[in-house]
C-alpha positions as CSV (number, residue, x, y, z in Angstrom):
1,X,-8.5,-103.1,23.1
2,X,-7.1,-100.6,20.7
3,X,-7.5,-101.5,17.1
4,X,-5.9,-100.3,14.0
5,X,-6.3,-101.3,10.2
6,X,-3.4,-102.9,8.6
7,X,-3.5,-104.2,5.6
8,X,-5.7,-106.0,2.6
9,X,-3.9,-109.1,1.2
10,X,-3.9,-110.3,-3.0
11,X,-3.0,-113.5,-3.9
12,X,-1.4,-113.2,-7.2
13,X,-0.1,-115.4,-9.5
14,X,2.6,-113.1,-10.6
15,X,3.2,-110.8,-7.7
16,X,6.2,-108.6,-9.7
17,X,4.0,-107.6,-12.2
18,X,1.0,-107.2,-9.9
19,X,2.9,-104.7,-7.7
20,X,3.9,-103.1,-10.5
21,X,0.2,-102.4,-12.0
22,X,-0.8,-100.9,-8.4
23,X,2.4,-98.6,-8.1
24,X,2.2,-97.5,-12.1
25,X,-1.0,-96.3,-12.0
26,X,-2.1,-95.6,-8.2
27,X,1.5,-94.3,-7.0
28,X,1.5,-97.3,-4.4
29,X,5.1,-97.5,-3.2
30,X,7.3,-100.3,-2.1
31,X,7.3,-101.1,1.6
32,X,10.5,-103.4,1.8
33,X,11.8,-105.9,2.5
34,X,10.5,-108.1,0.0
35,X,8.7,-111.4,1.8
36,X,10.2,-114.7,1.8
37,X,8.0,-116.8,3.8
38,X,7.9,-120.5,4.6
39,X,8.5,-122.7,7.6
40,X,6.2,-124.9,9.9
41,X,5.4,-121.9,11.2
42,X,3.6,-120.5,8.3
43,X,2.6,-124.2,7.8
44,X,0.0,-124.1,10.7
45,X,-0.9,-120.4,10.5
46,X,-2.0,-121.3,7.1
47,X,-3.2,-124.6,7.4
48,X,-1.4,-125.6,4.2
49,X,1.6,-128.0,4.4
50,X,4.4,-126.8,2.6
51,X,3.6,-123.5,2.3
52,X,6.1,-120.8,0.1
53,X,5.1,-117.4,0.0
54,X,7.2,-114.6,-2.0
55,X,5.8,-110.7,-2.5
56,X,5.6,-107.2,-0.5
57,X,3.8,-104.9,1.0
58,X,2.7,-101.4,-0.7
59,X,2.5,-98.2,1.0
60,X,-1.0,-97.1,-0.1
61,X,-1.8,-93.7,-1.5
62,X,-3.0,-90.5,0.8
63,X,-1.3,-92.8,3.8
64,X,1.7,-91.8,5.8
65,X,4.2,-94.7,6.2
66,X,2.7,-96.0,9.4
67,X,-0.7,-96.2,7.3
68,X,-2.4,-99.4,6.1
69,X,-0.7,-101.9,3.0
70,X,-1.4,-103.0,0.1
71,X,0.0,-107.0,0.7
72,X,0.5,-108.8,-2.7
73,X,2.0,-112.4,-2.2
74,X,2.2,-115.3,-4.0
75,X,2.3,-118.8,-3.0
76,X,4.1,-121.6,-4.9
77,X,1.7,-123.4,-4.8
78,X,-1.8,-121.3,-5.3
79,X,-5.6,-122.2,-6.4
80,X,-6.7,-121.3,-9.5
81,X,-10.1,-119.3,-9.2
82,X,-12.7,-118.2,-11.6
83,X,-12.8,-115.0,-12.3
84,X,-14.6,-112.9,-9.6
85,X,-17.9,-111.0,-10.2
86,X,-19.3,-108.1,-7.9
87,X,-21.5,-110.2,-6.5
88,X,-19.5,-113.3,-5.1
89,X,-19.3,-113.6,-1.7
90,X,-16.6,-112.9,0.3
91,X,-14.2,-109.7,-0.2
92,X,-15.8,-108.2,-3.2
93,X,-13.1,-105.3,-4.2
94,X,-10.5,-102.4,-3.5
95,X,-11.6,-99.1,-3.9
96,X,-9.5,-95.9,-4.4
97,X,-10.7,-92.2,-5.1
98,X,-9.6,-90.0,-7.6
99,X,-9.5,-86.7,-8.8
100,X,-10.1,-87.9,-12.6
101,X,-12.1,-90.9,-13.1
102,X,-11.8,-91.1,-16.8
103,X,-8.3,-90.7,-17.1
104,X,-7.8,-93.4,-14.2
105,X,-9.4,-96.1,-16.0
106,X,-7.6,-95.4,-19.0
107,X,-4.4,-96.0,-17.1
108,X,-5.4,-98.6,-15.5
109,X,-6.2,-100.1,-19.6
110,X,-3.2,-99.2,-20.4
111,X,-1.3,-101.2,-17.8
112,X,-3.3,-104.0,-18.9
113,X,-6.5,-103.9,-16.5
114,X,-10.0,-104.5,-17.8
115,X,-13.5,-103.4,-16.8
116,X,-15.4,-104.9,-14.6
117,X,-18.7,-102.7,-15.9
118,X,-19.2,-99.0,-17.2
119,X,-18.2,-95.6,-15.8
120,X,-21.5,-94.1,-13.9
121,X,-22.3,-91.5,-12.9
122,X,-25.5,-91.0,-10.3
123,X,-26.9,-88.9,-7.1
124,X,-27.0,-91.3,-3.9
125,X,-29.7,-89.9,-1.8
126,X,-28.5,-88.4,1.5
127,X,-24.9,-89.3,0.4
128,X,-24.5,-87.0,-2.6
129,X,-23.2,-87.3,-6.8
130,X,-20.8,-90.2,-7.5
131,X,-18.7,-90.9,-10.9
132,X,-17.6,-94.3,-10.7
133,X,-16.3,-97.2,-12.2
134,X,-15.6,-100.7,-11.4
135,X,-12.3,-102.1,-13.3
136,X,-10.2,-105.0,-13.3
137,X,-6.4,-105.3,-12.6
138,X,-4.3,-107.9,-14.8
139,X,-5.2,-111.1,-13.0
140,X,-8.7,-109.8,-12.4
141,X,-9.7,-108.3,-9.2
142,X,-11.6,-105.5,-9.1
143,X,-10.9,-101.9,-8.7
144,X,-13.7,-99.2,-7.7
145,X,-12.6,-95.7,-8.9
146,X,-14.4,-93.4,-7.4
147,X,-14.9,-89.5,-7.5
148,X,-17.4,-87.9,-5.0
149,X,-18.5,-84.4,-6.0
């Protein structure tokens, strides 16, 4: 079996403006068409009845096109949840490395992220010297920035 990576989904509660964030400040780029999603079909693979589903896929930095996607959808009908911490179980956060740590997570306060904790810098033994951060986007996931040196 040959297997290949293909993408990391975010349900968003305003996909437009979520895609937006991620190509603004990490130069993700559109990878149309533009999903329209709904049918029994989507009903059972979902296990949801009624099922809508609106976003797109972003072609994700330091990829070529036939790379793995950013997926940020939107159903009509989505579950409010509290806001994620580092430690919750489950898919914890998306990471991307940078040349400029600082000047990342200022973008990324300017688009109308957060911070998820402080900028660090440390030695991992047998791994070598990280400066890193963990941030937020505008509904709240988190972001690792990372720069390995």
């Amino acid at each position: 079996m040959n297997v290949k990576f293909a993408h990391v989904n975010i349900v968003a509660r305003d996909w437009r403006k979520l895609a937006d964030f991620y190509i603004d400040v990490f130069g993700c780029r559109e990878k149309p068409p533009e999903r329209d999603l709904k049918g029994r079909w989507l009903d059972d693979a979902v296990s949801l009845k009624g099922a809508h589903i609106t976003g797109i896929h972003l072609y994700l930095p330091g990829f070529s096109a036939d790379g793995p996607t950013l997926e940020i959808f939107r159903y009509d009908d989505y579950e409010k949840q509290d806001v994620k911490a580092a430690n919750h179980e489950g898919f914890g956060h998306i990471a991307f490395a940078v040349d400029d740590v600082d000047a990342c997570v200022r973008n990324i306060l300017d688009h109308g992220g957060g911070m998820a904790g402080t900028m660090v810098k440390t030695n991992i033994t047998g791994v070598g010297s990280i400066h890193f951060a963990y941030a937020r986007d505008p509904e709240g996931n988190i972001i690792e920035i990372q720069k390995w040196g």
